[in-house]
C-alpha positions in Angstrom: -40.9 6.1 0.3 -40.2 9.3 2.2 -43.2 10.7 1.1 -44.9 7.9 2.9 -42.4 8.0 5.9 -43.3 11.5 5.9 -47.1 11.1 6.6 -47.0 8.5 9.2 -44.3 10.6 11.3 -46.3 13.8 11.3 -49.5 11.9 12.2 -47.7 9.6 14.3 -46.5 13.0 16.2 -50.1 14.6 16.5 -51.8 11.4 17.8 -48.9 11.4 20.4 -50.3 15.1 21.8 -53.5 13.7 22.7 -51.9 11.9 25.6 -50.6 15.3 26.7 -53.4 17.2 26.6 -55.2 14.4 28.2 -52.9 14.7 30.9 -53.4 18.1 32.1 -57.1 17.7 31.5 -57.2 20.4 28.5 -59.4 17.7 26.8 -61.5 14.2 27.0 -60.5 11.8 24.8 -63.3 9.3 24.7 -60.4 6.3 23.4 -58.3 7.2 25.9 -59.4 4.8 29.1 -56.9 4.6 31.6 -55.5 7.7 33.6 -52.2 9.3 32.3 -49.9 10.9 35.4 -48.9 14.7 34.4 -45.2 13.2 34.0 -46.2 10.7 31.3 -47.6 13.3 29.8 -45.0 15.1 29.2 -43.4 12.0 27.9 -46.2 12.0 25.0 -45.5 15.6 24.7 -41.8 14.9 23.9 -42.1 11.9 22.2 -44.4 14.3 20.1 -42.3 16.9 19.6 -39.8 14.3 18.4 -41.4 12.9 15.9 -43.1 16.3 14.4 -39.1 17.5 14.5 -38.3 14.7 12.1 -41.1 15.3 10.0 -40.3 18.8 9.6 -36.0 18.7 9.2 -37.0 15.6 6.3 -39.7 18.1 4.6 -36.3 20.4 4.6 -34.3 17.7 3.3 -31.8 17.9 6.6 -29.6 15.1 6.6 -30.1 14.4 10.0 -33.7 13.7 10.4 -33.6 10.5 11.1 -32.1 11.0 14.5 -35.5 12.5 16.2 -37.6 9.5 14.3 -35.6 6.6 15.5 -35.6 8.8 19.4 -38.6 9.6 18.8 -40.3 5.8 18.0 -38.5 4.7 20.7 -39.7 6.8 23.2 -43.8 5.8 21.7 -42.9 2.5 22.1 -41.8 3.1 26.0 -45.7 4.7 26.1 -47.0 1.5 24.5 -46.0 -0.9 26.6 -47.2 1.7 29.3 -50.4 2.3 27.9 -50.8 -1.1 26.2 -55.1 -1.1 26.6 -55.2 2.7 25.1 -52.0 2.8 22.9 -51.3 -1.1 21.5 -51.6 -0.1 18.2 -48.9 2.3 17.8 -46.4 -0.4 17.6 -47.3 -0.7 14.1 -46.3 2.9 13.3 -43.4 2.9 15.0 -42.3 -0.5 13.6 -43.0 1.2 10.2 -41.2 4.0 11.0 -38.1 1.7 12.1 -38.5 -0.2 9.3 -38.4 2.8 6.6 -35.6 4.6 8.7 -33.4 1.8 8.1 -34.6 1.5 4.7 -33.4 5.4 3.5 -30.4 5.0 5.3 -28.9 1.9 3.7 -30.0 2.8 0.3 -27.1 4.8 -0.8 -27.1 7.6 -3.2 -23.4 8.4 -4.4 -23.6 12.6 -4.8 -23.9 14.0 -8.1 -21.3 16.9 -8.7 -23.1 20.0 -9.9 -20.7 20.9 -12.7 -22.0 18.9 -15.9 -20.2 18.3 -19.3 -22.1 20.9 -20.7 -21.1 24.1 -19.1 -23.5 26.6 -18.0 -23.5 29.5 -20.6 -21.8 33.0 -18.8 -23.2 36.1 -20.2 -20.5 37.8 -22.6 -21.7 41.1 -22.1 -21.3 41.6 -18.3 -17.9 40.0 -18.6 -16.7 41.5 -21.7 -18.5 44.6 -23.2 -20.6 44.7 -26.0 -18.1 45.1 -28.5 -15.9 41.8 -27.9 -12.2 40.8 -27.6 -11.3 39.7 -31.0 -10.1 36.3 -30.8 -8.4 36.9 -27.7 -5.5 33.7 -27.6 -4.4 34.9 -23.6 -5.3 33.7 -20.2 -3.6 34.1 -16.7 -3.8 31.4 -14.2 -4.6 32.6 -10.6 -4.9 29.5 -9.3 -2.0 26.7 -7.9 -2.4 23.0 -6.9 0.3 22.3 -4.4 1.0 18.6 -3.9 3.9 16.8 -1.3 4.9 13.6 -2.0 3.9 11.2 0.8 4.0 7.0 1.0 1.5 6.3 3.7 0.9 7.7 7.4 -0.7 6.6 10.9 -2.4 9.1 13.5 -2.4 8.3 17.1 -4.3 10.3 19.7 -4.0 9.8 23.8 -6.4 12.8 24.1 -8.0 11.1 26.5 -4.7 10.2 28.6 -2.8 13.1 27.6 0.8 13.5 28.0 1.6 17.1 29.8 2.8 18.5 26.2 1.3 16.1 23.5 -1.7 14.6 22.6 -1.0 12.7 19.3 1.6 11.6 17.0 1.2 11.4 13.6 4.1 8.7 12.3 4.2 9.9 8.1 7.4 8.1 5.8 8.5 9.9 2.5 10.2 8.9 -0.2 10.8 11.8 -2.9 13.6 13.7 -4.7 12.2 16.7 -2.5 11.8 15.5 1.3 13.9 12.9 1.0 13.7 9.3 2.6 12.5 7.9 6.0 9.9 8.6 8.7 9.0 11.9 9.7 6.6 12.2 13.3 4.0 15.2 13.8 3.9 15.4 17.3 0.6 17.6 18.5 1.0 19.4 21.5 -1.6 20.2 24.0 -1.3 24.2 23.3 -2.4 23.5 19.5 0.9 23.9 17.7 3.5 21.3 16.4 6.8 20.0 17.2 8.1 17.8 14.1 10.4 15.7 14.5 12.3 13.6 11.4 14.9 11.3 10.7 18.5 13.2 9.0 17.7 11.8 5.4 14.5 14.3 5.4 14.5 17.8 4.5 10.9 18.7 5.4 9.8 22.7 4.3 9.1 24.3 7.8 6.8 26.9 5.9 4.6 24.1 5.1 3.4 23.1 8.7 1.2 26.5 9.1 -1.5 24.4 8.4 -1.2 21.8 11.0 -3.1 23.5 13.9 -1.7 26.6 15.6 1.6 26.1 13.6 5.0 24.7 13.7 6.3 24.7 17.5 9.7 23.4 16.8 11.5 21.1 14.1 14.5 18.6 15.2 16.4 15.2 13.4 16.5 12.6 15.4 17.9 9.1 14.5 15.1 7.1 14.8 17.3 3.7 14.1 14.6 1.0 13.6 11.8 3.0 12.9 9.2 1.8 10.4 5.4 2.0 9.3 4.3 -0.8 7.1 0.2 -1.4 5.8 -1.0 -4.8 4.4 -4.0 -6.6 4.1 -4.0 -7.8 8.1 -3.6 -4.2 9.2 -1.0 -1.8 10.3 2.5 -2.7 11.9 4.5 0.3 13.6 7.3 1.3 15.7 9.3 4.0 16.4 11.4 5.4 19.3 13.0 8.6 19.4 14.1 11.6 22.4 11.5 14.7 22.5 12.6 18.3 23.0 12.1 17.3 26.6 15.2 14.9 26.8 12.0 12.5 27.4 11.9 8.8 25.2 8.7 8.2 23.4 7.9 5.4 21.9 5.3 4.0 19.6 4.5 0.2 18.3 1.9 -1.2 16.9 0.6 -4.8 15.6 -2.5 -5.1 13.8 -3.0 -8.4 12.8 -6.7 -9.0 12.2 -8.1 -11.9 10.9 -11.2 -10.1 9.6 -10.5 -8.3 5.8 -9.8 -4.7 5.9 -12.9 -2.4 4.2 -11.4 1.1 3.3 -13.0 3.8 2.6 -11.6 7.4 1.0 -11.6 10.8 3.4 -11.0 14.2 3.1 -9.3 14.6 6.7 -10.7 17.7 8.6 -6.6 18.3 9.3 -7.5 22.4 8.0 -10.6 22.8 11.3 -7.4 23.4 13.3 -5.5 25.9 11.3 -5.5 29.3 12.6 -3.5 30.9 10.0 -3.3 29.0 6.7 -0.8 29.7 4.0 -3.2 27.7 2.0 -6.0 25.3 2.1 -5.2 21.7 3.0 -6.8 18.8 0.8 -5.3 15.6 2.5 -7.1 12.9 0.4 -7.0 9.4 2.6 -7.5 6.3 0.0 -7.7 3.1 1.5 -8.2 4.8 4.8 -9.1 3.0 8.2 -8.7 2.2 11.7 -7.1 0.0 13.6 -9.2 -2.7 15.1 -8.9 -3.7 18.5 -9.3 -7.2 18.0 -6.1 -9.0 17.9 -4.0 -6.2 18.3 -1.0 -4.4 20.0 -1.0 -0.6 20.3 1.2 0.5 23.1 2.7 4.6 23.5 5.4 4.8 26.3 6.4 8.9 27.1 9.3 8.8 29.8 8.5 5.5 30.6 4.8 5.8 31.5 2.1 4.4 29.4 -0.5 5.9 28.0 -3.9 4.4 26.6 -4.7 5.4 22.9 -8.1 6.8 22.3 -11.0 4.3 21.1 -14.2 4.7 18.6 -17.3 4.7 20.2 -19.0 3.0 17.8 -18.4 0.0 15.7 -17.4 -0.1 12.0 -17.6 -3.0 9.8 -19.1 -4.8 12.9 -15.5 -4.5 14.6 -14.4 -2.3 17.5 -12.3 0.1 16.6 -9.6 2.1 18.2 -9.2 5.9 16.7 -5.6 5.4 15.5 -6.1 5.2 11.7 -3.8 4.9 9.1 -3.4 5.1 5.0 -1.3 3.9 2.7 -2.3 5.9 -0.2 -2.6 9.5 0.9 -2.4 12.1 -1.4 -1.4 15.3 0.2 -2.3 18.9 -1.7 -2.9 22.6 -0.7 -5.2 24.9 -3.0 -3.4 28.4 -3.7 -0.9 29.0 -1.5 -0.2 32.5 -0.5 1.3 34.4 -3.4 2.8 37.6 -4.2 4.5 38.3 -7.4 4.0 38.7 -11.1 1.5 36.3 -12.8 2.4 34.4 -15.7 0.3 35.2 -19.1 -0.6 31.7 -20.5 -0.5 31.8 -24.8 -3.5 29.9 -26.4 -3.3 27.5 -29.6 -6.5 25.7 -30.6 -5.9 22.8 -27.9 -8.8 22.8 -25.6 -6.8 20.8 -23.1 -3.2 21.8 -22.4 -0.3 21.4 -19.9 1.1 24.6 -18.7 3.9 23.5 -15.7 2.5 20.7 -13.5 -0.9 21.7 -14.3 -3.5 20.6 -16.9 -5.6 23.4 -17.7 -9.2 23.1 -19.6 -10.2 26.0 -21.3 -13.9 27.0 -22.9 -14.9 29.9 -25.3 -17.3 32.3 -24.3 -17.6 33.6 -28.2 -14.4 34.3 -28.9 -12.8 34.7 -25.3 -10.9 31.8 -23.6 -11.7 30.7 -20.2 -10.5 28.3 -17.3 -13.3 25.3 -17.0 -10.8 23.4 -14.7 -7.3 22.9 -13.9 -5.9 19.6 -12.7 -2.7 18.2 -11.2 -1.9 14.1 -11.4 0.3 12.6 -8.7 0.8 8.5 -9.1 -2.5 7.0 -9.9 -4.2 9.8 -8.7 -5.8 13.3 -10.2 -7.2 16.8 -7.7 -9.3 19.3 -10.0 -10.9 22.6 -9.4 -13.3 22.9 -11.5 -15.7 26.0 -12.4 -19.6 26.8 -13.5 -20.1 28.9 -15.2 -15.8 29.1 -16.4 -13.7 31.0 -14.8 -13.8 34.8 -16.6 -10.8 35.8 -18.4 -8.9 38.2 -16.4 -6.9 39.4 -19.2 -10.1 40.5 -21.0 -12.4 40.9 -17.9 -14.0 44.3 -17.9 -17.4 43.6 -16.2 -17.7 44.8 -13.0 -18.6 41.6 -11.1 -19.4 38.1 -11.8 -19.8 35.3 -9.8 -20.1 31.4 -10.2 -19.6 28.0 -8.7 -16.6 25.8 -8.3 -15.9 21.9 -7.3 -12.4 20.5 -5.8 -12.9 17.2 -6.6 -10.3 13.7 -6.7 -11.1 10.1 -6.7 -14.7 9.7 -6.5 -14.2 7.8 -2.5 -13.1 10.8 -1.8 -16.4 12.9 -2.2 -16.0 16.5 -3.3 -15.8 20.3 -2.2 -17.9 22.7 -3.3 -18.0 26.4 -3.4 -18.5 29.8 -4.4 -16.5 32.3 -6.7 -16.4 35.9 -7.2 -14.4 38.1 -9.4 -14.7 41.6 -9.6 -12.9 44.6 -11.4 -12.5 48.5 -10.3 -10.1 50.2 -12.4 -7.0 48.8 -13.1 -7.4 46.5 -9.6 -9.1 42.9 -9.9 -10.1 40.9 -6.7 -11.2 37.5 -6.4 -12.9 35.8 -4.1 -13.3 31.7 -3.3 -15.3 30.3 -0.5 -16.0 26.4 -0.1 -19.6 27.2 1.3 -21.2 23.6 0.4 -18.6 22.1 2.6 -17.3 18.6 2.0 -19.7 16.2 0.2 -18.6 12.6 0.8 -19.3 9.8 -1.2 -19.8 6.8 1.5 -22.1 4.0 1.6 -21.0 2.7 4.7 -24.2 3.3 7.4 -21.9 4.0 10.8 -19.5 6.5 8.3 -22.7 8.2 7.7 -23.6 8.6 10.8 -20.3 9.7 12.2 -20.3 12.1 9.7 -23.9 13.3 10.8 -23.5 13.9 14.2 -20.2 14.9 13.8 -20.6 17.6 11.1 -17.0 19.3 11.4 -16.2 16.5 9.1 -18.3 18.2 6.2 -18.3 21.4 7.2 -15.0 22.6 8.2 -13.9 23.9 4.6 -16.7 26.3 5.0 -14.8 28.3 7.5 -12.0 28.6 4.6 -12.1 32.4 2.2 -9.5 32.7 -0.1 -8.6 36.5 -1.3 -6.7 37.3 -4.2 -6.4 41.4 -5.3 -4.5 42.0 -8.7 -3.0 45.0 -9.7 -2.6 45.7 -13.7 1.3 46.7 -14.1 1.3 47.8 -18.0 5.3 47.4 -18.2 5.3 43.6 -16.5 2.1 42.3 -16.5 -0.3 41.6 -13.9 1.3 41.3 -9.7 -1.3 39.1 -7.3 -1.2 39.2 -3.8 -3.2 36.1 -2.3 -4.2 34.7 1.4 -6.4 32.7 3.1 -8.0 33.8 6.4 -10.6 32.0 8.7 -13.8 33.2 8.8 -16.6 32.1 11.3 -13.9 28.8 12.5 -16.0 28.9 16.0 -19.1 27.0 13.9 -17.6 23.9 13.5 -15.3 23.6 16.9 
């Protein structure tokens, strides 16, 4: 089919240049009977360009091709009814075109993850030395999946009728041995940063809001009596009240009460394009995720008694207008290797391929007679986050190559697409470094035509984990063992703002 699509676009497009040149008299075109104004000539010639533009980003496989068709066939069509004597028979092209457009994009592929059953085979040599380990039963584990318990959350944004310090609040409730119980508020300030705010039964970790935009601003308890955050079937229902660092009394509510199903959908939120220096790489997985429709509903946000209008979609989804406050009631809420500095463990072997070591499942393959990390997982609830490798992740205990490199795949519930990326671990001396970029982005799994599209001509969605290099540099202590130091840093974050 796109081969097809393919050949009638680039045609399409050249047959379209004839009116141009026609124009501006560069050439007689004996078909062409009526006179064509030098400004509807340049019409063809965009139109033109359009379509050949298409043509040539599907040839490359660019996801967003189909943009420049569809502007492109609408803008021949324009020149049809313009030129209908000369040109009446390009509405068949360009209702082919429309046709197939719509064709390719509501046929939906679900992505295929790159790392197969069968792992790809790592060369022992330039890993190991030609001589071999000799059963070697170690591995250390440089890598940590971080997880905070959460119930459900709703986002609110007024960006677009912003308060003098905030611009969102982010209503989240918990109910762990380790937070605690109640409803905690992210309130995102204009300047970037934070101010958190939390009812006295939570103990929220201040360290762990460095990845919420510029940082953690400030962090008070406030009572909050009332407050609650509830998700069914009809929607969302909200409210909570409480005094800002201001002395000012904000309040949210909200009543959602659609009588149209809820369609969820599962999203990796972009909450880490913000972060300008992460202890760690955010992975909020959003199950059940969705907005709040405006049908039907009550969203209101009062700040020191003035009103202020929540931000809107501006497109449909599910054939429903939607307002931008979202919620889910299923979140699960991990960071990949937080910053680190101390003495690795070293991980015994037995002859169990799969094994738990902490609150981590850890796969192993042999490479001959050498262990080495396929993937490690961490379950929360229902739910399971991986990092998985191709080819395995080398042995460091054993590593005496110089420099290999590989593959690796963050992956959770398959709504939730995937991340892909790039390793590279490297020895000189007694000092190892390793090196993780997710340079294939986010990969989401959505069949849903206007998520794909948002997603398209929004790309910070996919590719804001690209701006994400973790760095890990260990030194060989022979007395205790192996010490790491770890970070993440930003690199190129200007791409995706």
């Amino acid at each position: 089919m796109k081969t097809i699509l393919l050949i009638i676009i680039l045609l399409h497009g050249l047959i379209h240049l004839l009116g141009f040149v026609t124009s501006f008299g560069l050439a007689k075109i004996s078909e062409i009977t009526l006179p064509i104004r030098r400004r509807w000539g340049i019409l063809w010639l965009i139109s033109a360009l359009f379509l050949l533009l298409s043509g040539g980003l599907l040839l490359l496989n660019i996801s967003a091709w189909w943009i420049p068709a569809i502007t492109g066939a609408i803008l021949s069509q324009i020149l049809v009814f313009k030129f209908w004597q000369d040109a009446r028979f390009g509405t068949i092209p360009n209702m082919i075109i429309m046709l197939l457009v719509i064709a390719i994009l509501i046929q939906h592929t679900p992505p295929v993850s790159a790392i197969t059953k069968e792992n790809t085979p790592a060369p022992y040599e330039a890993r190991y030395g030609s001589e071999g380990q000799n059963n070697f039963a170690q591995i250390l584990n440089p890598f940590e999946i971080s997880i905070v318990p959460m119930e459900r959350l709703l986002l609110v944004n007024i960006e677009n009728d912003p308060d003098s310090i905030y611009v969102g609040f982010e209503p989240q409730v918990f109910d762990d041995e380790v937070t605690g119980t109640g409803i905690l508020v992210i309130a995102w300030r204009y300047d970037g940063k934070v101010d958190v705010y939390h009812q006295p039964s939570l103990s929220p970790d201040p360290d762990g809001y460095d990845i919420a935009g510029k940082g953690l601003k400030s962090m008070v308890a406030r009572d909050m009596n009332g407050a609650f955050l509830e998700i069914n079937e009809q929607g969302a229902r909200a409210a909570v009240s409480f005094e800002d660092i201001e002395g000012r009394f904000i309040e949210l509510k909200l009543e959602e009460e659609s009588t149209r199903a809820r369609k969820p959908f599962g999203l990796l939120a972009p909450m880490g394009l913000a972060a300008e220096n992460p202890s760690a790489m955010p992975l909020i997985l959003l199950h059940d995720f969705y907005f709040v429709r405006r049908n039907n509903t009550e969203l209101s946000l009062k700040i020191n008694g003035r009103d202020h209008i929540p931000d809107n979609l501006p497109l449909p989804i599910d054939f429903s207008r939607m307002s931008f406050a979202r919620y889910c009631p299923d979140p699960l809420i991990a960071t990949l290797n937080p910053a680190y500095d101390g003495i690795l463990e070293t991980i015994p072997l037995t002859e169990e391929i799969t094994f738990q070591h902490g609150q981590h499942s850890i796969e192993v393959s042999m490479n001959r007679d050498v262990p080495e990390i396929r993937k490690i997982s961490r379950n929360h609830g229902r739910h399971t986050i991986s990092l998985a490798f191709d080819p395995a992740f080398p042995n460091l205990k054993a590593f005496t190559g110089e420099s290999v490199e590989g593959m690796f795949e963050i992956s959770g519930d398959v709504t939730t697409g995937f991340i892909r990326g790039e390793y590279r671990a490297a020895r000189s001396g007694d000092t190892l470094t390793i090196e993780m970029i997710p340079s294939g982005g986010w990969i989401p799994n959505e069949s849903k035509l206007s998520l794909r599209f948002l997603y398209t001509v929004e790309p910070m969605f996919r590719q804001w984990p690209t701006t994400y290099r973790w760095m890990a540099e260990l030194e060989n202590d022979p007395e205790r063992g192996f010490h790491m130091r770890s970070n993440w840093e930003r690199i190129h974050a200007h791409d995706t703002d």
